[in-house]
N, C-alpha and C positions, 0 to 999 in steps of 0.2 A: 587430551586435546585431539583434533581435527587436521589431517595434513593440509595444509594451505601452498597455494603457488604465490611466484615461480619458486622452486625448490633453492632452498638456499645451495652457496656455490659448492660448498665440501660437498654434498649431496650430491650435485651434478659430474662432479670430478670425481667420485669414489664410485658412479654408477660405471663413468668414463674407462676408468682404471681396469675394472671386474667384467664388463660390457652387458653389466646390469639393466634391465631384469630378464629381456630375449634372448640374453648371446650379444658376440662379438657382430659386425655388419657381414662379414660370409656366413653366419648362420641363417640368418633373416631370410637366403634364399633356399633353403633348403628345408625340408619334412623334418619331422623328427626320428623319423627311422633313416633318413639319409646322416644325419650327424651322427647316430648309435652306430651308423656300420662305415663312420668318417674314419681313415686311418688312422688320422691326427685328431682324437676329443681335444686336445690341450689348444688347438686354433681355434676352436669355437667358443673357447670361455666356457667358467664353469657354472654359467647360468642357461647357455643352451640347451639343458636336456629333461626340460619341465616347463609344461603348458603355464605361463603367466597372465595375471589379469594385469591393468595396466595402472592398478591402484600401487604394484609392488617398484613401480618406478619411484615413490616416495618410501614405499616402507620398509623395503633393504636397506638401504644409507639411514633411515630413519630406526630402524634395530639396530643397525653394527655400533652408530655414535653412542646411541642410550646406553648399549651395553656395556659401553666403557672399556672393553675386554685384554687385556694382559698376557704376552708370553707363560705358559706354564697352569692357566685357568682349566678348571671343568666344565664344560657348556655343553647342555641338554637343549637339542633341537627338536620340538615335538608335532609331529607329522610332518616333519621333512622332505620327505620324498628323496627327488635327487634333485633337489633345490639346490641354488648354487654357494648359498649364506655358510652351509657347515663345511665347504671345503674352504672355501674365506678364510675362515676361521682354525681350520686345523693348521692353513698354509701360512698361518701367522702366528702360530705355535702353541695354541690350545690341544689341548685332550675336546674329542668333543666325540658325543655320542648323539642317536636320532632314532628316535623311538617312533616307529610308524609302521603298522599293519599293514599298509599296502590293500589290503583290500574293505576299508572303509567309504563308503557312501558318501561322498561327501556333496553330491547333489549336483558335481560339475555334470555340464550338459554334452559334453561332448568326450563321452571312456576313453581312455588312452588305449592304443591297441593292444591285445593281448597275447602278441609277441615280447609286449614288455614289462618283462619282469625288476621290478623295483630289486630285488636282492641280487639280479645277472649285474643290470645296470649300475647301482650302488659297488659292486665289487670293480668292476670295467674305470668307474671314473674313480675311483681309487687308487686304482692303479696307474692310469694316467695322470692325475695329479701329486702322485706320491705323496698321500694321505695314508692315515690309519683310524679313518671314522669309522667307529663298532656302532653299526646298523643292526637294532632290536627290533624284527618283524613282528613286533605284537604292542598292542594297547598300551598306553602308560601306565596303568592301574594292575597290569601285569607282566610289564616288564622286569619284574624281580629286580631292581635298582637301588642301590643302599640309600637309605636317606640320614640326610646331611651332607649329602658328598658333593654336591654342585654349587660353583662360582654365581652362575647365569642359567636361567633355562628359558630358552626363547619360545612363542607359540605364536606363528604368526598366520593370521588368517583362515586360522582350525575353529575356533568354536561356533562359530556364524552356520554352520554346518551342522553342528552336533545336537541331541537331542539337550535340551535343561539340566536333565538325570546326569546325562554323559560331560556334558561340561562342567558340571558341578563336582564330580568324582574325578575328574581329569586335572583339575585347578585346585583342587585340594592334597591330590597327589604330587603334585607339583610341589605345592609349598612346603610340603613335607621332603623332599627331596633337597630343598636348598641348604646350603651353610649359614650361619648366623652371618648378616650384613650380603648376604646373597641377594640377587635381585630376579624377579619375574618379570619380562619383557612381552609384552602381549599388544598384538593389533589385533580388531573387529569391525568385520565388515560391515557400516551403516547404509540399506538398502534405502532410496529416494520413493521407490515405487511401493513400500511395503507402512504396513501402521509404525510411526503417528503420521509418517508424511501422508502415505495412500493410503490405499482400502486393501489392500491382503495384508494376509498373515505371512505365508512363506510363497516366494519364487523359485526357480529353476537353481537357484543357488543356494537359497538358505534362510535364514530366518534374521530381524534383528531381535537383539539379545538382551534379556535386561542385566547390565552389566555391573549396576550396582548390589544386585543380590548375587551376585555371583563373589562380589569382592566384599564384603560385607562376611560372607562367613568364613573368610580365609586366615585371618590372624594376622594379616600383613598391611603393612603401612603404604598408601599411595605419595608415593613422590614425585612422579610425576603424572599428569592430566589433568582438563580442566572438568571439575565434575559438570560443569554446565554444557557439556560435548561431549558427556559419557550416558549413554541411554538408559533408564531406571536410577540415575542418582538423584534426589531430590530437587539440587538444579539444575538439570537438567532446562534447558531453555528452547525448546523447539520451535518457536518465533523466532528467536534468534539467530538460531543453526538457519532457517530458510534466508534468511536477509543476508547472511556470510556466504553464500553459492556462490559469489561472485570470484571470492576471493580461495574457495575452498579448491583440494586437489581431487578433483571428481576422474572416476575412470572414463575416458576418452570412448568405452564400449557400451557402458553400462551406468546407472546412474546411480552411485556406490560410491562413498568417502572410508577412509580410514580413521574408524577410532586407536590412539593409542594410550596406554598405560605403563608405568613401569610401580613394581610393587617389591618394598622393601621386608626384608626375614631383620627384625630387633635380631 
């Protein structure tokens, strides 16, 4: 399905709680090299230290709920960054690992500076949150990770980015990774300005995805989304999707909804 406003209230309180998706309101005023060399990371929340679009004010609280996630679970964040979702997560007593290259293209238009290093930073807010999330600087497809070993593996806002090839080998990997009754959590970014709405193919961000052939050859069960708000699934309703704007959670920057999925391992 399609994130829709206004955000239900757990949503609102859980973004509340974590000061999801920017940071806590002292971060707000500050750079992001001003929060990295903040004495105190732990006052700016653990969502402060990663450029957010403002689709992720729904699909943080929109991941954590679907996840369903558990004291003592495995949970695979994939291109995580130093997003705030797997410290969430460890501080609520997951095992959780984040497998992300750090230097993937992923089309944002604005480089994070290259003072900042994803493995300095990832170690830094670690340690300030007294976590133990094992960050793998390389690809999922070569991150050498047992498969069957994951509760959850989330992948939020990565594939809209990636080449077909690359999301295809990435989401296949995945499923292979999960435990039996494991689940795959995944958002996709739906562009407003790109085909079927407009006339391009790809923007400054990414591509839209046909996301029914991507799940189609995965061997996993959808239980949740509505195929009729998932792009490439036969019902796919693109009349429809345009007449629901009104009611949709469009980013406030950009003219971009969130498709989401969750995809069940028999």
């Amino acid at each position: 399905m399609i994130g829709r406003k206004p955000l239900p209230a757990r949503y609102s309180a859980w973004n509340e709680q974590w000061g999801a998706p920017f940071g806590r309101p002292a971060a707000l005023h500050a750079t992001l090299r001003e929060r990295f060399e903040h004495p105190d990371l732990v006052a700016h929340g653990p969502f402060a230290y990663q450029v957010n679009s403002g689709t992720r004010t729904f699909e943080y609280p929109w991941a954590y709920f679907a996840a369903e996630v558990a004291p003592g679970m495995r949970v695979l964040e994939i291109g995580g960054g130093t997003s705030g979702l797997q410290f969430v997560l460890a501080l609520e007593g997951c095992e959780v690992v984040n497998a992300d290259p750090g230097d993937m293209d992923y089309g944002w238009p604005m480089p994070l500076p290259s003072w900042q290093s994803n493995t300095t930073v990832h170690r830094r807010l670690n340690d300030a949150f007294g976590t133990d999330i094992l960050l793998v600087p390389k690809r999922l497809q070569e991150a050498g990770l047992r498969p069957g070993s994951f509760d959850r593996i989330l992948c939020l806002s990565v594939i809209e980015h990636l080449s077909p090839e690359e999301s295809a080998a990435l989401l296949a990997q995945a499923a292979e990774l999960l435990r039996p009754r494991g689940r795959l959590i995944v958002t996709i970014d739906l562009f407003f300005d790109l085909i079927p709405f407009g006339v391009l193919t790809r923007n400054g961000y990414g591509t839209n995805v046909d996301v029914g052939a991507l799940v189609r050859g995965l061997g996993l069960s959808l239980v949740h989304g509505d195929p009729r708000e998932l792009l490439g699934f036969t019902e796919f309703d693109r009349d429809r999707i345009v007449g629901l704007v009104p009611e949709l959670f469009m980013s406030p920057s950009y003219p971009c909804v969130s498709q989401t999925l969750v995809l069940l391992k028999s």
